[in-house]
C-alpha positions as CSV (number, residue, x, y, z in Angstrom):
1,X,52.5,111.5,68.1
2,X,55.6,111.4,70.3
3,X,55.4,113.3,73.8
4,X,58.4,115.3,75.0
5,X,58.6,117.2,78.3
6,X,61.6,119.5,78.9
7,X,62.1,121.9,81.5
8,X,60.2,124.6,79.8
9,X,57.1,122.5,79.8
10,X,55.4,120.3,77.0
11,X,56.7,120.1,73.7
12,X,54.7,117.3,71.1
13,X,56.2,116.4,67.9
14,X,55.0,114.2,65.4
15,X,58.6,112.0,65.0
16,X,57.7,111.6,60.7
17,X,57.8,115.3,60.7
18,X,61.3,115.5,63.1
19,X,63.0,113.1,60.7
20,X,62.1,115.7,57.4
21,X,62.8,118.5,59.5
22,X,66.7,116.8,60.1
23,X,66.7,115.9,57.0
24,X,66.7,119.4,55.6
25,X,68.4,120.7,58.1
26,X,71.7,121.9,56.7
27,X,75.6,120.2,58.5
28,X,76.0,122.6,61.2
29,X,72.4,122.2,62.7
30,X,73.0,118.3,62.7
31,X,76.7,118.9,64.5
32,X,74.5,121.2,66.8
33,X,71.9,118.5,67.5
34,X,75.0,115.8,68.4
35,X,76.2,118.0,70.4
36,X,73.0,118.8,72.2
37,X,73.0,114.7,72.5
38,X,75.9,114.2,74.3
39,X,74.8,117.0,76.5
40,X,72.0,115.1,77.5
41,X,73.7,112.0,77.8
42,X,76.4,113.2,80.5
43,X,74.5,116.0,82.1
44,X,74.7,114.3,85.5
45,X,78.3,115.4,85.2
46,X,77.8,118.5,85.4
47,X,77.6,118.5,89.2
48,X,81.1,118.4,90.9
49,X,80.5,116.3,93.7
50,X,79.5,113.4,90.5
51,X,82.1,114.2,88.7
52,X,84.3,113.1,91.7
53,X,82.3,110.1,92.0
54,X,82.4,109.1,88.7
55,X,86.2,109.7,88.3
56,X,87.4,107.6,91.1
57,X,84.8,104.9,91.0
58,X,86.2,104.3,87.8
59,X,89.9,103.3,88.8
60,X,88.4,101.5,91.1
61,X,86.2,99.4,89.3
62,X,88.7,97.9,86.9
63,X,90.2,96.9,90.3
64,X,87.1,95.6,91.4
65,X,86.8,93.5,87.9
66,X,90.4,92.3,88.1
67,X,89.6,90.8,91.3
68,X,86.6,89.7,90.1
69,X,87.8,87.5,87.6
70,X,91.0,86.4,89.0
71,X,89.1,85.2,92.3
72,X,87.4,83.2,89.7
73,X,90.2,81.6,87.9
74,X,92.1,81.0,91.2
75,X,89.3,79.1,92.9
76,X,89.0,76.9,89.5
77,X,93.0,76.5,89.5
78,X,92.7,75.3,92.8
79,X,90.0,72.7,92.8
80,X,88.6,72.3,89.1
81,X,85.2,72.6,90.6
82,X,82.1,73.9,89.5
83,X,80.6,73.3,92.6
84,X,83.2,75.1,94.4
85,X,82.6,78.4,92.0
86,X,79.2,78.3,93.0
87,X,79.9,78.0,96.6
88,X,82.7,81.2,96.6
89,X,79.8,83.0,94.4
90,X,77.4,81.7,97.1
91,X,79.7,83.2,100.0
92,X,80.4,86.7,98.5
93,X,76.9,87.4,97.8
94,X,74.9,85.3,101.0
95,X,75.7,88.5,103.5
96,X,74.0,90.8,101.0
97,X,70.9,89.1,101.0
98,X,71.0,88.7,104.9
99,X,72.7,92.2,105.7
100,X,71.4,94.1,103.3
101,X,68.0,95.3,105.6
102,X,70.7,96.9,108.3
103,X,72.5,99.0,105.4
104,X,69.5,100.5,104.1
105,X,68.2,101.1,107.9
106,X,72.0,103.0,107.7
107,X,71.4,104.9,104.8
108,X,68.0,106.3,105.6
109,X,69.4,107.1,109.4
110,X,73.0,108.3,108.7
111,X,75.4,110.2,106.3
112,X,75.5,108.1,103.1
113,X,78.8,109.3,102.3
114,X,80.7,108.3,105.6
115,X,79.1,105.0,105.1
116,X,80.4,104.8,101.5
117,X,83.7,106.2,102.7
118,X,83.9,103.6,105.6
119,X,83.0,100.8,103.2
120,X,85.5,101.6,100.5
121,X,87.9,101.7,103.0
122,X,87.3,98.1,104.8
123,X,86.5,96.6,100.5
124,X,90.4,97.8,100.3
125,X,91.8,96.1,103.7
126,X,90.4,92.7,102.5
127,X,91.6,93.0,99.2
128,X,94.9,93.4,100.6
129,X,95.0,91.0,102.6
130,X,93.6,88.4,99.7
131,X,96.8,89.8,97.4
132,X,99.2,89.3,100.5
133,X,98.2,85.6,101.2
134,X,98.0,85.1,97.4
135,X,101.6,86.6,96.3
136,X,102.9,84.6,99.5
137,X,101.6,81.7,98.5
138,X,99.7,81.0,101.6
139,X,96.9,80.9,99.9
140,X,94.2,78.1,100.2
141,X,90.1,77.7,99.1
142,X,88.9,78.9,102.9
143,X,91.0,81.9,103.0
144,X,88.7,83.1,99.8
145,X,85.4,81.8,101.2
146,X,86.5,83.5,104.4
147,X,87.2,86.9,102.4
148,X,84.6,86.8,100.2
149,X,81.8,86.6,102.6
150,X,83.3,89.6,104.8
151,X,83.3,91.5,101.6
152,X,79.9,90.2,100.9
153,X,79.0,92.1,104.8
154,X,80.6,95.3,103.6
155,X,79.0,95.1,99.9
156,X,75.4,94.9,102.3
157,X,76.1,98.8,103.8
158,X,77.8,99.7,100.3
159,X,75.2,99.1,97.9
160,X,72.2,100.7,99.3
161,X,74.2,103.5,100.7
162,X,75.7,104.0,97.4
163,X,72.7,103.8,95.2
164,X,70.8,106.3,97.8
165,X,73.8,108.4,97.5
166,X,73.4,109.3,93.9
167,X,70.2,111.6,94.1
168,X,72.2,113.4,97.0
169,X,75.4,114.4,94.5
170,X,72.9,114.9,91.9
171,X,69.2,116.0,92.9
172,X,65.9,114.5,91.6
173,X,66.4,116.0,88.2
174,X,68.9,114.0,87.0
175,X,69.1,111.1,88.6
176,X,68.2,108.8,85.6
177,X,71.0,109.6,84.0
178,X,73.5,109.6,87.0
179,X,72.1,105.9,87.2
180,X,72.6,105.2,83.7
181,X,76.4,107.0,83.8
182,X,76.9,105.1,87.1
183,X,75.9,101.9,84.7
184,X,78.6,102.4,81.6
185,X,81.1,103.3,84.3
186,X,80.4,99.9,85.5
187,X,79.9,98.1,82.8
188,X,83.3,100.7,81.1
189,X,85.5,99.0,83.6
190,X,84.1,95.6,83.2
191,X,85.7,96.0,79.8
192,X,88.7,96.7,80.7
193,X,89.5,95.1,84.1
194,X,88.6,91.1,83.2
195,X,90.9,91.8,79.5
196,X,93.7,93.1,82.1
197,X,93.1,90.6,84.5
198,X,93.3,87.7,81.9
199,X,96.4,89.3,81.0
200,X,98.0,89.3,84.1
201,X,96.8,86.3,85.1
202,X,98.1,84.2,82.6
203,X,101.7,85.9,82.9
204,X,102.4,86.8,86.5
205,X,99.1,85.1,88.5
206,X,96.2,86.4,90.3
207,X,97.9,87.8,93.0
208,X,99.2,90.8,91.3
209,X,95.5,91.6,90.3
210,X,94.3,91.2,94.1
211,X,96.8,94.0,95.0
212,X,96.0,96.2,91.7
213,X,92.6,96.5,93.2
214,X,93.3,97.2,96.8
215,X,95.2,100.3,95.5
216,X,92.5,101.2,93.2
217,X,90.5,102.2,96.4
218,X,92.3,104.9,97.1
219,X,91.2,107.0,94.2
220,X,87.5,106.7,94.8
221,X,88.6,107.1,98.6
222,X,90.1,110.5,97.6
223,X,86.7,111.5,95.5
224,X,84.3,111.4,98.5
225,X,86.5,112.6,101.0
226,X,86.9,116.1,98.5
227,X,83.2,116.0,97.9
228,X,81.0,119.2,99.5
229,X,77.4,117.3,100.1
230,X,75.1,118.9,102.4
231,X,73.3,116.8,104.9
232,X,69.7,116.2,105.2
233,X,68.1,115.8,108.2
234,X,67.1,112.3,108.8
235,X,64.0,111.0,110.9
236,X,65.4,109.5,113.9
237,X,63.3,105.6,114.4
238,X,62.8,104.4,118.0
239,X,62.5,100.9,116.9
240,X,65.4,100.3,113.9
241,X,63.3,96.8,113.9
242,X,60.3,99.0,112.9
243,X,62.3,101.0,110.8
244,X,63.1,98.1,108.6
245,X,59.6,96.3,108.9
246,X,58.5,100.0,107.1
247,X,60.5,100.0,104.1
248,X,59.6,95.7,103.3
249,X,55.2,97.0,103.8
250,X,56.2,99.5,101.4
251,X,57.2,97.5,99.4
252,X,54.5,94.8,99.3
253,X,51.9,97.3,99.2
254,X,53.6,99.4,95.9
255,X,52.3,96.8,93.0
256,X,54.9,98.5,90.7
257,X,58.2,98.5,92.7
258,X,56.5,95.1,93.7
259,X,56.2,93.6,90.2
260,X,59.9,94.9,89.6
261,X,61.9,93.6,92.3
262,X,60.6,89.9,91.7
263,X,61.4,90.4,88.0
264,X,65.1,91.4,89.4
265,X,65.2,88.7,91.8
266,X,64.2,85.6,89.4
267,X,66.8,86.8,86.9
268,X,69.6,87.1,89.1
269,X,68.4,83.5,90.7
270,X,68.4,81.9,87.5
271,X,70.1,83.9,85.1
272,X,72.9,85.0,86.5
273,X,75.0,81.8,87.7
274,X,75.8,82.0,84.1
275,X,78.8,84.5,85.1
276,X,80.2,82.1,88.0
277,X,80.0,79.4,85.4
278,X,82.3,81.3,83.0
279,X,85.4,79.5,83.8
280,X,84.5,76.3,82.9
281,X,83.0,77.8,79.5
282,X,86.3,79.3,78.9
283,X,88.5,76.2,80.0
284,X,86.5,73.1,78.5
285,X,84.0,74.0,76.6
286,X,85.5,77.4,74.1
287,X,89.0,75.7,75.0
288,X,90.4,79.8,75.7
289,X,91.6,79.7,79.4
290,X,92.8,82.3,81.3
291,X,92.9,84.5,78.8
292,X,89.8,83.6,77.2
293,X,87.9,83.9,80.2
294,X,89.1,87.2,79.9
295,X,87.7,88.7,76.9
296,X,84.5,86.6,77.5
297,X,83.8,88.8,80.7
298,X,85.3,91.9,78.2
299,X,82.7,91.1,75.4
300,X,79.4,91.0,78.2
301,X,80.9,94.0,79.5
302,X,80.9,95.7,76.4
303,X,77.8,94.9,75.9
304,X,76.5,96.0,79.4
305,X,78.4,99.2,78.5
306,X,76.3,99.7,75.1
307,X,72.7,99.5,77.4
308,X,73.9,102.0,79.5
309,X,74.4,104.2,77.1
310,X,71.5,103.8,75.7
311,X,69.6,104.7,78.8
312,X,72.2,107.8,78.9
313,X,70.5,109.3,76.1
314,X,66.9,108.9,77.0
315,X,64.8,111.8,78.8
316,X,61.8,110.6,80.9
317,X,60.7,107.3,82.2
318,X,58.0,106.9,79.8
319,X,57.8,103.3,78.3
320,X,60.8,101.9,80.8
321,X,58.1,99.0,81.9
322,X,58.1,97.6,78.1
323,X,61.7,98.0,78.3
324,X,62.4,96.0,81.4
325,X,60.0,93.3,79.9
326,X,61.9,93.2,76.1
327,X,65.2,93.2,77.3
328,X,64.9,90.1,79.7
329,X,63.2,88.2,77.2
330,X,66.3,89.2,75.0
331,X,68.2,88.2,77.6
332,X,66.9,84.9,78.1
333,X,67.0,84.0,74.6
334,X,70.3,85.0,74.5
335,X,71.5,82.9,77.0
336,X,70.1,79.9,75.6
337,X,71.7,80.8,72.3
338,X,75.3,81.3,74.0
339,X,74.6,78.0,75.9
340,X,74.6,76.1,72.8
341,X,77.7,77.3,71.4
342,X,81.1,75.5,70.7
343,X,82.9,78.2,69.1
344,X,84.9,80.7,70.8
345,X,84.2,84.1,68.8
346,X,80.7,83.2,68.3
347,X,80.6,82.7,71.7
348,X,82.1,86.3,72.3
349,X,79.6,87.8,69.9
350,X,76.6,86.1,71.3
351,X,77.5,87.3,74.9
352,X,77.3,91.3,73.3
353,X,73.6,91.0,73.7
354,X,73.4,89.2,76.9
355,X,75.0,92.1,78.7
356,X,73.5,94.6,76.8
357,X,70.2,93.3,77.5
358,X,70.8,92.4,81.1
359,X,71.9,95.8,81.9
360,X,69.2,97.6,80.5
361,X,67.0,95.8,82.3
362,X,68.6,96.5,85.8
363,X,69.4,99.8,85.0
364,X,65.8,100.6,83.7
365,X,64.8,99.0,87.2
366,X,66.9,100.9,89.1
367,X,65.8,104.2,87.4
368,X,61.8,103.3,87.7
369,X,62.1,102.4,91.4
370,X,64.6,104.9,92.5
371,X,61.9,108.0,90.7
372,X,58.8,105.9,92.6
373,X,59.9,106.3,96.5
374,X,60.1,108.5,98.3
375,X,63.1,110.2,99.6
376,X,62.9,108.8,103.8
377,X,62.2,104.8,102.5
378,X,64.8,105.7,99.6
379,X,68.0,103.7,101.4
380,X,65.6,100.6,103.0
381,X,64.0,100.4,99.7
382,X,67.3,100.1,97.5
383,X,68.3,97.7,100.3
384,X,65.5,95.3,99.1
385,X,66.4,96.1,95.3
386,X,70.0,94.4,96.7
387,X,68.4,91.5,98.1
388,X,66.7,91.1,94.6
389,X,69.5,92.4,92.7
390,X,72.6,90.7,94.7
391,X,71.2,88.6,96.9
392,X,69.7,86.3,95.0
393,X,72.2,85.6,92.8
394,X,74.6,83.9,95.6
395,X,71.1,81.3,95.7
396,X,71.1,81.2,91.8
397,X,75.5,80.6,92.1
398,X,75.0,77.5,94.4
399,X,72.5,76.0,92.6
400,X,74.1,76.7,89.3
401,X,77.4,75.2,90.2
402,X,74.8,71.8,92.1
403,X,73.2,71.6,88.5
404,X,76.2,72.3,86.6
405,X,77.8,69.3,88.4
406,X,75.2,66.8,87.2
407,X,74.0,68.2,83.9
408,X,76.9,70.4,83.0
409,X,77.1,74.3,82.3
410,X,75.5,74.1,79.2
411,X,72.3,72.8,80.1
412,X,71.9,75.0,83.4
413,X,72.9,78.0,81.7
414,X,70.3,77.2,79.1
415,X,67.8,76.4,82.1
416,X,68.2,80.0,83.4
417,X,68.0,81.5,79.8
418,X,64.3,79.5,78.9
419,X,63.1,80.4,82.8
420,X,63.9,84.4,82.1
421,X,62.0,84.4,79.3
422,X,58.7,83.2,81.3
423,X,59.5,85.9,83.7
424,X,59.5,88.6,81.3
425,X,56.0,87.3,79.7
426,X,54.7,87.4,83.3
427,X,55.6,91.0,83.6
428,X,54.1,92.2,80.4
429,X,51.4,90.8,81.4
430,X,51.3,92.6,84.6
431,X,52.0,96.2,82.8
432,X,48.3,96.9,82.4
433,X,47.4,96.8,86.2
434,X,50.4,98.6,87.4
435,X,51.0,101.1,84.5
436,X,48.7,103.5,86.6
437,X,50.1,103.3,89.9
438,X,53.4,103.7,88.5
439,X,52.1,107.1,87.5
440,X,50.8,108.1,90.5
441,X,54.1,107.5,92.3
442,X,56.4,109.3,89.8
443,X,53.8,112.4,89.8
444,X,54.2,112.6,93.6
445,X,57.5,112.4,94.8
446,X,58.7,114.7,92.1
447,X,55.8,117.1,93.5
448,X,57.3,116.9,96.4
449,X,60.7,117.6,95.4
450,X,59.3,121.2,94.6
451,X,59.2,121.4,90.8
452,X,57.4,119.3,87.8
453,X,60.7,117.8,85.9
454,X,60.2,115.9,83.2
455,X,59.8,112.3,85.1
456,X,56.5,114.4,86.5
457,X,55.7,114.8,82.9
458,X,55.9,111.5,81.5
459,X,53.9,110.3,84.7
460,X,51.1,111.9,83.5
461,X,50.5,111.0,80.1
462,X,48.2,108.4,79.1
């Protein structure tokens, strides 16, 4: 028997019986049902000051993947250095890790959306200033290590303030699927942006694609400044040392968020240099260049957009720990299986299941802990999920691009791949112990959000 909760209360269906009854269900009841699906899936949307989120974050995220994977190819042009890739990875991503305590001490103390607003804003003054340097030709290796580590600062007050900004467009209710629409938006524009930027790149340079992106920001700019979001009152610290110290005990003590974040934080070590390592698979090992690189960004993105989705059309957080656990095993043995490739195009298909399965994972993290904490930790908390998330992975790109120097890409990418799948047998080993704790968590903070929703429902099942 399969448990349901709606907003109604309990429903329990046996799923043998649901598959007869769609079965003899005549054409328009199954069009219906679709239809009820997609409902589902993009209900977050239904909220305006989303829906003006979601619009321009999307422009500007195929700005943001433009950059992305032009910044990539330009460092490469410029040095032919894995090393170097790892050390411009290594300086974008550093300041989250370090900075990322202060933005969540921001988000728990001040408006989330004039902190999203203010870092939007200063994301778009250094990407102009990258296209200026770049289009003049002025351009050298420490101007992007220089630029990429002050966007790394700003990315430290975005994330967190971002991430807690979602349940205040959407409420409680629905903010697993805001999270999992925030994810194919994502993951939608890493589609498009790196097959753009290979494009571009290949025909008129990166520069152009630096300066695409700095206008980009304008639209999600736009969005939050025409958004109506009532502030909360927020509890005013003495001590912003304190503060911080408050949300990292939560964190210890909370087995579940705990067991999660480490999870995070070893795959984005290990796993993910294999994206700053991309060039080189593209240049001289799949023989595809620019262009290449391109659709091999396009093809994880697609899959990354695929797992999103599928969270989209799930209700409740019931079995989202065995999900996190299967998909970075899958992810891990996808790697190693892309690692040993010499085709292109198999290549391109292998990588479909490393991003879906990497994304579901993340995003199925982000939804467990966001529903587990409580509403006044909620920006200090998703400050350490960057410092997991984001902040190890500068770490991971350093020692990536060390290892990749001396054994080459393929054998540190296949490194990564084998050490993700010992991670994810840790954590399913851990499941048992923190299964009911998890429970206890969801149960309370949507009790305290003032009504049972159907997270409250799944928490108490058995």
């Amino acid at each position: 028997m399969e448990r349901f909760a709606s907003s109604k209360g309990f429903i329990v269906s046996d799923t043998r019986t649901q598959i007869g009854e769609e079965a003899a269900a005549g054409p328009g009841e199954s069009v219906a049902r679709r239809e009820s699906r997609w409902l589902v899936a993009s209900r977050a949307l239904r909220h305006r000051n989303f829906q003006l989120f979601f619009s321009g974050q999307l422009i500007s995220l195929i700005g943001t993947w433009m950059q992305s994977v032009a910044q990539s190819w330009l460092v490469y042009r410029l040095t032919g250095s894995a090393l170097l890739l790892g050390a411009v990875g290594f300086a974008s991503q550093i300041p989250v890790f370090l900075f990322s305590p202060l933005g969540g001490i921001a988000a728990d103390r001040f408006d989330r959306r004039k902190i999203v607003v203010a870092t939007q804003v200063g994301s778009m003054l250094l990407a102009f200033v990258l296209a200026g340097l770049t289009l003049l030709g002025k351009i050298h290796v420490w101007h992007v290590f220089v630029l990429a580590a002050l966007l790394g600062v700003v990315n430290a007050f975005d994330i967190p303030g971002r991430q807690s900004f979602l349940v205040d467009m959407v409420g409680r209710e629905d903010l697993m699927n805001a999270i999992a629409l925030n994810s194919s938006m994502f993951n939608g524009a890493r589609v498009v942006g790196p097959a753009i930027a290979g494009i571009l790149v290949a025909r008129i340079g990166e520069g152009w694609c630096f300066f695409a992106n700095a206008v980009s920001y304008i639209a999600v700019i736009v969005g939050l400044l025409l958004m109506k979001v009532v502030s909360t009152a927020r509890p005013t610290m003495t001590s912003p040392l304190e503060h911080m110290l408050e949300g990292f005990r939560f964190v210890n003590r909370t087995a579940p968020i705990r067991a999660l974040l480490l999870l995070l934080g070893l795959v984005s070590l290990v796993g993910m240099p294999y994206v700053v390592l991309m060039p080189i698979f593209a240049d001289k090992i799949l023989h595809g260049g620019a262009r290449g690189l391109g659709i091999l960004m396009g093809a994880t993105g697609i899959g990354a957009l695929l797992g999103a989705l599928t969270l989209a059309f799930r209700e409740g957080v019931k079995g989202l720990g065995r999900w996190v656990a299967l998909c970075c095993a899958g992810f891990g043995v996808s790697l190693v299986v892309f690692a040993l490739s010499h085709r292109f195009w198999i290549s391109v298909i292998l990588l479909l299941p490393v991003g879906y399965t990497m994304m579901l994972q993340m995003a199925c993290s982000n939804t467990l802990i966001q529903v587990m904490v409580p509403d006044a930790l909620r920006g200090r908390v998703m400050a350490v999920y960057s410092m997991m998330f984001m902040g190890m992975a500068p770490i991971g790109a350093l020692l990536g691009g060390a290892i990749a120097d001396h054994l080459g890409a393929q054998v540190t990418v296949g490194i990564g791949g084998v050490a993700s799948v010992f991670g994810a047998c840790w954590f399913w080993l851990q499941l048992p112990k923190i299964r009911v704790e998890a429970r206890r968590l969801i149960f309370a903070q949507n009790m305290a959000g003032g009504e049972p929703s159907d997270m409250t429902a799944q928490a108490v099942e058995d």
